[in-house]
SEGU-401628 format. One line per field, with one value per atom (N, C-alpha, C, O, CB): x, y, z; residue number from 1. Coordinates in pm, whole numbers. Each point is the difference from the previous one (the first is absolute). Glycine has a CB too. Layout:
N
X: c(X,...);
Y: c(Y,...);
Z: c(Z,...);
num: c(NUM,...);
***
This chain:
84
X: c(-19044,-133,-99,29,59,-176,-117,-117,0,133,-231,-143,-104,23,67,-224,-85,-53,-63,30,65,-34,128,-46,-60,246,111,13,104,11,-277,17,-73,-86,127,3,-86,9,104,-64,-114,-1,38,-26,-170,270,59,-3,-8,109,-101,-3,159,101,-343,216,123,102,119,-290,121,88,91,118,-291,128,91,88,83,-232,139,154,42,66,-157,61,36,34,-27,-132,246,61,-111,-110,339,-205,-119,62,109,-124,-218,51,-30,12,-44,-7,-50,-7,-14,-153,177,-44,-96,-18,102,-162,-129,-18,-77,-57,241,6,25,91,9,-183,44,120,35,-281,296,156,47,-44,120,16,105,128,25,-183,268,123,94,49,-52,-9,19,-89,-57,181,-145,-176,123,123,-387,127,25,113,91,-310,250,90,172,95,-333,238,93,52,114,-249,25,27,20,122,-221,44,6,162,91,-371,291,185,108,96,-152,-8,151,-35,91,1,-224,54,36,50,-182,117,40,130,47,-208,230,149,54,92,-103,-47,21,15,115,-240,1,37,99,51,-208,178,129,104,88,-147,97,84,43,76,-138,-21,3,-90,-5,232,-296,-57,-118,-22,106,-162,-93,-106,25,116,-266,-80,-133,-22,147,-196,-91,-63,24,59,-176,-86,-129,-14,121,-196,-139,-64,59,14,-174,-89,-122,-50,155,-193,-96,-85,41,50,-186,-98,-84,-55,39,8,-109,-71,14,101,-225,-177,-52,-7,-42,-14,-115,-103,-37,159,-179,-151,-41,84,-128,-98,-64,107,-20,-238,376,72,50,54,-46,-27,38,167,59,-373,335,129,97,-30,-118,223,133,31,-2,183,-159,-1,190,35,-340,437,71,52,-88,51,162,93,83,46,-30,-1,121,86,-52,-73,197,117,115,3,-51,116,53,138,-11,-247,357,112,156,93,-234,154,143,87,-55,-22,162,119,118,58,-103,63,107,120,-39,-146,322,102,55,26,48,-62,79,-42,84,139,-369,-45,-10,-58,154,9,2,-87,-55,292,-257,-93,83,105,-231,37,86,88,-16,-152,271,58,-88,-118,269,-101,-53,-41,80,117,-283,-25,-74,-85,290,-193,-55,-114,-97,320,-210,-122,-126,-1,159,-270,-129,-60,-98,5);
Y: c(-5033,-54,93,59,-298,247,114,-76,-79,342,-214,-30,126,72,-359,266,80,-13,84,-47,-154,-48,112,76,-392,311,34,167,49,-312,366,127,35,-72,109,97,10,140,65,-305,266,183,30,-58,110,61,43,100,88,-188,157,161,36,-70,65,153,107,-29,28,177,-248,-59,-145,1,131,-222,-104,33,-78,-48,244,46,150,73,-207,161,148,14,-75,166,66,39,47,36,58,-95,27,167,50,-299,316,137,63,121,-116,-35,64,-133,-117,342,-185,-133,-86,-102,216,-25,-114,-102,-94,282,-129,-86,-151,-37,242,-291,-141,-52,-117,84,133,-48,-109,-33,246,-284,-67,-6,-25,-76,132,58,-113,44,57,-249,-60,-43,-108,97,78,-13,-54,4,235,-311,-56,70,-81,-16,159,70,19,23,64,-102,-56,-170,-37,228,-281,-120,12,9,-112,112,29,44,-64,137,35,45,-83,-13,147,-198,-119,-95,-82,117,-95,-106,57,-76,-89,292,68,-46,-109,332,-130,-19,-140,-12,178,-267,-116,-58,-22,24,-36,23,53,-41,23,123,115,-89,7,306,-391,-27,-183,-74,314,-267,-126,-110,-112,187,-53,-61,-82,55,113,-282,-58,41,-61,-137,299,0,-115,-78,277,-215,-60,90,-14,-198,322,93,-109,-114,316,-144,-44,142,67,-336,302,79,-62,-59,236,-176,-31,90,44,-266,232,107,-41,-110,180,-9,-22,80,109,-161,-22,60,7,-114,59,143,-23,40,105,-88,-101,-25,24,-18,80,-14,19,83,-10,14,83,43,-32,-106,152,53,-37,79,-14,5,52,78,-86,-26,287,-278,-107,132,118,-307,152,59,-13,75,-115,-36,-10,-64,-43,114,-125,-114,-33,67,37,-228,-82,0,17,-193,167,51,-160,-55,382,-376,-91,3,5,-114,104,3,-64,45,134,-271,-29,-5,-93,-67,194,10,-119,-20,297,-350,-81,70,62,-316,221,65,-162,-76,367,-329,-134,-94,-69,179,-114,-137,-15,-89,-1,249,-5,116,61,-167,150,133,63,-31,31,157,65,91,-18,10,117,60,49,23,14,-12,27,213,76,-344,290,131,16,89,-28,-126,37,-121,17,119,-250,-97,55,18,-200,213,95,-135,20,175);
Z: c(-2143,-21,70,104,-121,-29,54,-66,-94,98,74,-6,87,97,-111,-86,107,126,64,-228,197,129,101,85,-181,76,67,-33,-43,26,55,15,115,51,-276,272,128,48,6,64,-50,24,132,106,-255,119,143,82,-86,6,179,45,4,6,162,-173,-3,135,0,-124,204,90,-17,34,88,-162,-57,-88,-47,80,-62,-116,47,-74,-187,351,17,150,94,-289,191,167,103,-42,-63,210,142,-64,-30,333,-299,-47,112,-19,-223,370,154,83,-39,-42,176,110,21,67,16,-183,9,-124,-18,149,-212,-137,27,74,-201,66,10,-99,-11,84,-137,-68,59,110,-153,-18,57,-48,-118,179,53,-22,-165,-104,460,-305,-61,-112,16,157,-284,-105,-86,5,2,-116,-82,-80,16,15,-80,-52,46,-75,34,149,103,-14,26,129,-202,-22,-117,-5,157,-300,-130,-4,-54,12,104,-2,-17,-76,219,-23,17,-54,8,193,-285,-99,-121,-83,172,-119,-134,50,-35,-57,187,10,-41,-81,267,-130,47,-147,-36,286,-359,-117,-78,-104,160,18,-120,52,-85,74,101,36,-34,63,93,-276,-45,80,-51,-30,199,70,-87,-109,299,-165,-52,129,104,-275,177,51,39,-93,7,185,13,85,120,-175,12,14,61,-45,-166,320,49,52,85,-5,-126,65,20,-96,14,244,-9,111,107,-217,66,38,130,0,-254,332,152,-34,-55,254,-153,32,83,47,-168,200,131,-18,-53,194,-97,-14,-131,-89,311,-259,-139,-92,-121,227,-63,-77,-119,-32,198,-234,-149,-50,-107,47,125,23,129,117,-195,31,101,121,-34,-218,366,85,11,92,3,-163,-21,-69,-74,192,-158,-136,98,93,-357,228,75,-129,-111,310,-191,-68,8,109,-16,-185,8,-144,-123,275,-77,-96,-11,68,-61,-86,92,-127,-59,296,-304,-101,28,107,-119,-118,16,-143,-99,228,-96,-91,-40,94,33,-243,-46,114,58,-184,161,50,139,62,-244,256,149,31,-91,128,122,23,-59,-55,257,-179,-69,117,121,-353,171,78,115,-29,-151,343,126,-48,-57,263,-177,-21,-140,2,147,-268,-110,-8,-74,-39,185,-2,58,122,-101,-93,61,116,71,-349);
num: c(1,1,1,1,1,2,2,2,2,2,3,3,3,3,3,4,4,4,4,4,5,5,5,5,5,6,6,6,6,6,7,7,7,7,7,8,8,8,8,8,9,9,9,9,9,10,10,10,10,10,11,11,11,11,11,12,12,12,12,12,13,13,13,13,13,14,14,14,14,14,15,15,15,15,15,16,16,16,16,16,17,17,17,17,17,18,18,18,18,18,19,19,19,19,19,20,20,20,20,20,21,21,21,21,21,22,22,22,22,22,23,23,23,23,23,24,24,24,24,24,25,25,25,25,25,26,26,26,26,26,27,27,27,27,27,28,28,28,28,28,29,29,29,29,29,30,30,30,30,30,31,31,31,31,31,32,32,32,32,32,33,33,33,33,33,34,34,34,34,34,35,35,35,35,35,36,36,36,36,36,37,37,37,37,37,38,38,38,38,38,39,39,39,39,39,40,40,40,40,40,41,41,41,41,41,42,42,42,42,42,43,43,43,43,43,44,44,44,44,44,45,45,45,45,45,46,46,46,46,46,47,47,47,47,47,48,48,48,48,48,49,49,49,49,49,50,50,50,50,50,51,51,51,51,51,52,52,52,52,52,53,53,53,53,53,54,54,54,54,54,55,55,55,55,55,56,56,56,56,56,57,57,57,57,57,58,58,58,58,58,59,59,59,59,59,60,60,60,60,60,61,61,61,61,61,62,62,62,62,62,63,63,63,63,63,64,64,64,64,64,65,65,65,65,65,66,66,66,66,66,67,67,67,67,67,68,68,68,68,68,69,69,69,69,69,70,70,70,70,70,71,71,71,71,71,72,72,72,72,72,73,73,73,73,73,74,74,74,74,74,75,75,75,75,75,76,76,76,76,76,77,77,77,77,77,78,78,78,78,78,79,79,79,79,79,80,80,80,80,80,81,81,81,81,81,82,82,82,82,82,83,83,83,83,83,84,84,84,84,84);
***
């Protein structure tokens, strides 16, 4: 299910590697989470994906995503290591 309400623009750091020390990257970015529910999926899992976006102050750009994911296999969690 999608809607236009559920888009949100992001900077190069929420999906990308620290490129100097001063980069605000983060080691664990979205793409890092995306991974392991792909896996988690490939692996028969039933996903329940949540992304939700933080703001500060007048910002119109999320200052981060909370990230929310948990995989069940035939009704139980799913396997330890492939559950995102």
């Amino acid at each position: 299910m999608s809607s236009k309400g559920n888009l949100s623009t992001c900077s190069r750091s929420a999906n990308a590697n620290r490129i100097s020390p001063n980069d605000p990257g983060i080691a664990e970015h979205m793409f890092y989470c995306e991974k392991q529910v792909k896996q988690a999926i490939g692996q028969g899992q039933v996903v329940h994906y949540q992304v939700t976006p933080v703001y500060m102050g007048p910002r119109t750009v999320p200052v981060a995503y909370e990230i929310q994911a948990s995989g069940t296999l035939n009704g139980k969690p799913g396997p330890t290591g492939a559950t995102p």
